[in-house]
C-alpha positions as protocol buffer text, in pm:
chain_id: "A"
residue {
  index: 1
  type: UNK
  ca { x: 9358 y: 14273 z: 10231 }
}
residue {
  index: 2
  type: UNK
  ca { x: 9731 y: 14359 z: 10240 }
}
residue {
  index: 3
  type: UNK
  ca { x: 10005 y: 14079 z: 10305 }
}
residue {
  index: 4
  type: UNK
  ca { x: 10070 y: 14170 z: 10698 }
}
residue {
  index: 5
  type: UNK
  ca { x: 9699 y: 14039 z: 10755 }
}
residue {
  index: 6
  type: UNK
  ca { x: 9740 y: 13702 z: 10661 }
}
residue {
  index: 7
  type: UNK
  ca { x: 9742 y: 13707 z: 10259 }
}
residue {
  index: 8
  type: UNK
  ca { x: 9896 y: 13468 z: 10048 }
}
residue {
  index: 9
  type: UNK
  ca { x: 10245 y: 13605 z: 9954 }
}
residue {
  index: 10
  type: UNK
  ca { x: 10504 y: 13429 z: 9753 }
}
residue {
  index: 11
  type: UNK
  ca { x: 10776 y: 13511 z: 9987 }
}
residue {
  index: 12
  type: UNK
  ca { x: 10650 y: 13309 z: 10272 }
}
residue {
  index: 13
  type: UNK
  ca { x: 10665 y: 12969 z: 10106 }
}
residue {
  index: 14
  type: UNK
  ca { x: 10808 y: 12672 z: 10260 }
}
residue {
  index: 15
  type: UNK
  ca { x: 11152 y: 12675 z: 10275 }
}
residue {
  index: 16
  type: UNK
  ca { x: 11337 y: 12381 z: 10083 }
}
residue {
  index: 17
  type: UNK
  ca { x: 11504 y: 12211 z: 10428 }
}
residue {
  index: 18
  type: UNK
  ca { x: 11142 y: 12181 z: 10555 }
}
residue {
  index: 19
  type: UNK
  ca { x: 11054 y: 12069 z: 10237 }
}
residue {
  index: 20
  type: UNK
  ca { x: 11325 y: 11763 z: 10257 }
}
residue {
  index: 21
  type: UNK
  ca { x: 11258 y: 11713 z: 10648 }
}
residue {
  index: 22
  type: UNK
  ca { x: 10912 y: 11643 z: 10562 }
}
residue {
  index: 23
  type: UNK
  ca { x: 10997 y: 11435 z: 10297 }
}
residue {
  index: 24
  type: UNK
  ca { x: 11249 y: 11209 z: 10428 }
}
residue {
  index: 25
  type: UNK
  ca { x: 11020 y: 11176 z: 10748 }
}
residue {
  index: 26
  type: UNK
  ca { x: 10740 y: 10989 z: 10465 }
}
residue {
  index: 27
  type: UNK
  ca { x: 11018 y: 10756 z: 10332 }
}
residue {
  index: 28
  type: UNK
  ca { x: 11111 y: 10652 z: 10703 }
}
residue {
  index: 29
  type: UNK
  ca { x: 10695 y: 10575 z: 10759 }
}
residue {
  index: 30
  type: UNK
  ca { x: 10696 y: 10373 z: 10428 }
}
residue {
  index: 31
  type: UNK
  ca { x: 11027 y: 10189 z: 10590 }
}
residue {
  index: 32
  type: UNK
  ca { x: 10809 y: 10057 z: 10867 }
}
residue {
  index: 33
  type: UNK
  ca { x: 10669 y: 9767 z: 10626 }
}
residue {
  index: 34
  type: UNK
  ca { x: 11032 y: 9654 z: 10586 }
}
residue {
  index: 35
  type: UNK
  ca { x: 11176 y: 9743 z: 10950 }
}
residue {
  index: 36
  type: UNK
  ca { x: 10865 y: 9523 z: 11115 }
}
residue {
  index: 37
  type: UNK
  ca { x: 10862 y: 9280 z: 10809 }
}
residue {
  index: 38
  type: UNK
  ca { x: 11248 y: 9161 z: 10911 }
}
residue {
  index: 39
  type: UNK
  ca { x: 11177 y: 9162 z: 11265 }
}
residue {
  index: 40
  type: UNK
  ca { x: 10912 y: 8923 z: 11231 }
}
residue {
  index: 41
  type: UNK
  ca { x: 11110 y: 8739 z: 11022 }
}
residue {
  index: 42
  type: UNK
  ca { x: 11422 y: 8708 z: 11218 }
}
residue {
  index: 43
  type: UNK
  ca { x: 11175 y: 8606 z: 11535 }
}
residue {
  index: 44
  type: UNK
  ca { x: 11045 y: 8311 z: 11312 }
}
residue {
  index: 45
  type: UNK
  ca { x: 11360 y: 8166 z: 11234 }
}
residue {
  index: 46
  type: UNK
  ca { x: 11554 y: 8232 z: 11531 }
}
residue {
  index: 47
  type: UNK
  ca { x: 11237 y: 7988 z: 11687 }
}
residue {
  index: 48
  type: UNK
  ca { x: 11117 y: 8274 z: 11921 }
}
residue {
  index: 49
  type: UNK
  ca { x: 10800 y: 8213 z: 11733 }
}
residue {
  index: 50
  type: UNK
  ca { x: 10721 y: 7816 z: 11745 }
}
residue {
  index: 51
  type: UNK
  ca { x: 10577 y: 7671 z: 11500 }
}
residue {
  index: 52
  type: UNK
  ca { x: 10162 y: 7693 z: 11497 }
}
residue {
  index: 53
  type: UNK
  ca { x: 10206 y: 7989 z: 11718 }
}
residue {
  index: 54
  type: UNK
  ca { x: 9917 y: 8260 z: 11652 }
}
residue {
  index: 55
  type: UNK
  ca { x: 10047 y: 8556 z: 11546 }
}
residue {
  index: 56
  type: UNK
  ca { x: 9828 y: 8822 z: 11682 }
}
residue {
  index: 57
  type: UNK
  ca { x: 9823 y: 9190 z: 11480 }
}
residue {
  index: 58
  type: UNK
  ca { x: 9650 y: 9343 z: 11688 }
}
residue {
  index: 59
  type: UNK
  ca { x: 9961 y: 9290 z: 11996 }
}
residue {
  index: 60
  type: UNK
  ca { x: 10211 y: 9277 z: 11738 }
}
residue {
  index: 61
  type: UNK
  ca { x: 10124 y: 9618 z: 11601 }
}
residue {
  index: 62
  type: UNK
  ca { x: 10155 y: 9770 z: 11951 }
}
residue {
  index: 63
  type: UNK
  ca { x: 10440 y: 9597 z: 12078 }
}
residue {
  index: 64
  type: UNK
  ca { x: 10588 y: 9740 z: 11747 }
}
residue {
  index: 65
  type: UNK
  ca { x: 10407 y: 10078 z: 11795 }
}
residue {
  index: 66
  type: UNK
  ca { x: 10290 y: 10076 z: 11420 }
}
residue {
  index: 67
  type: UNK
  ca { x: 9952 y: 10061 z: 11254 }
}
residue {
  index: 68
  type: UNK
  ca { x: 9788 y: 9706 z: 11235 }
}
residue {
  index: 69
  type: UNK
  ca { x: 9797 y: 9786 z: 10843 }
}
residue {
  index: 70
  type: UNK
  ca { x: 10206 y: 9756 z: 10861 }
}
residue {
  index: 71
  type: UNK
  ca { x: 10116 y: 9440 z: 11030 }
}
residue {
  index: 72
  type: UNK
  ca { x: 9931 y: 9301 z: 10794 }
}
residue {
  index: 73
  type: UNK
  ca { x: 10169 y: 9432 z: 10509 }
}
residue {
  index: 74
  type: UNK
  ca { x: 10432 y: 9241 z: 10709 }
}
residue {
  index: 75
  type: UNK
  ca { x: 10195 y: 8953 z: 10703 }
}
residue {
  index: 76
  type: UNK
  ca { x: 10174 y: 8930 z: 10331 }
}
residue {
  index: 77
  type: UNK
  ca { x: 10515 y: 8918 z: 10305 }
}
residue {
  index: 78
  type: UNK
  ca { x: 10570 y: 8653 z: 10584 }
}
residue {
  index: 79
  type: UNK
  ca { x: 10262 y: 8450 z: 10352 }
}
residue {
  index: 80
  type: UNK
  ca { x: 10450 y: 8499 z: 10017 }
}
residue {
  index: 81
  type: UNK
  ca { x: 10817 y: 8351 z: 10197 }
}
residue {
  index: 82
  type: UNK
  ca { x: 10597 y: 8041 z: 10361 }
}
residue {
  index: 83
  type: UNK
  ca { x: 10657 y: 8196 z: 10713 }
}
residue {
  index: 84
  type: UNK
  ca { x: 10340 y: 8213 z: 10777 }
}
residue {
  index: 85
  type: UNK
  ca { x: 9983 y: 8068 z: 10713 }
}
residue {
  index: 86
  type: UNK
  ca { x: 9654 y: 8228 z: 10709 }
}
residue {
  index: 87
  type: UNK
  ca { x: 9303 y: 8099 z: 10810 }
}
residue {
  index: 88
  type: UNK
  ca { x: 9046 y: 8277 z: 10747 }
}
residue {
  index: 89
  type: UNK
  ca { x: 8864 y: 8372 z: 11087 }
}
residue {
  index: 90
  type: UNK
  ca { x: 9137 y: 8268 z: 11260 }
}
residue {
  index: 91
  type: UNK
  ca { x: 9453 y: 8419 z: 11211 }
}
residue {
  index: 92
  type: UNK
  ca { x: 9830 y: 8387 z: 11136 }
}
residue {
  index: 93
  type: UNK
  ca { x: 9993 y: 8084 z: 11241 }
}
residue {
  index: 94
  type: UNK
  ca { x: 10357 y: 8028 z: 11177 }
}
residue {
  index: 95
  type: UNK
  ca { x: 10447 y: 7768 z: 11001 }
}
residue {
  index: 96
  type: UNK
  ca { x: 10832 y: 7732 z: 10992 }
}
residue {
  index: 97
  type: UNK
  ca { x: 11018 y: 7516 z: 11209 }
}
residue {
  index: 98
  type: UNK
  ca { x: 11406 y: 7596 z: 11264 }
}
């Protein structure tokens, strides 16, 4: 099989600007944790979120159009600051007052 019909050819490989497109696009997905992390925060204690409020991931992660795993990411975050509480089988409550 020659190169013109679809061989593996050391000329053709990926040029280095894709190669930094691509890679920049990854560190903007990992910045999702943080970007939806400080929005929840700011909503808790601006008092948009009231105190004992649910927190629901599976609305927040579509109003944010992210995965419920950046939720939930944001949610550990949100427990570690005292934002937040969790029960288990029922959910995330917020537990800040302003």
């Amino acid at each position: 099989m020659s190169h013109s019909e679809g061989g593996f050819c050391m000329k053709h490989k990926i040029p280095e600007e894709v190669i930094r497109e691509i890679f920049q696009r990854r560190l903007r997905r990992r910045d999702l944790n943080g970007e939806v992390y400080n929005k929840l925060k700011k909503m808790i204690l601006s008092g948009k979120f009231k105190k004992g409020e649910r927190l629901i991931q599976e609305e927040l992660a579509h109003s944010f159009d992210v995965s419920r795993t950046v939720v939930l990411n944001a949610f550990d975050q949100l427990e570690k600051d005292k934002l937040i509480v969790r029960k288990y089988k029922e959910g995330a409550f917020v537990s800040f007052k302003p």
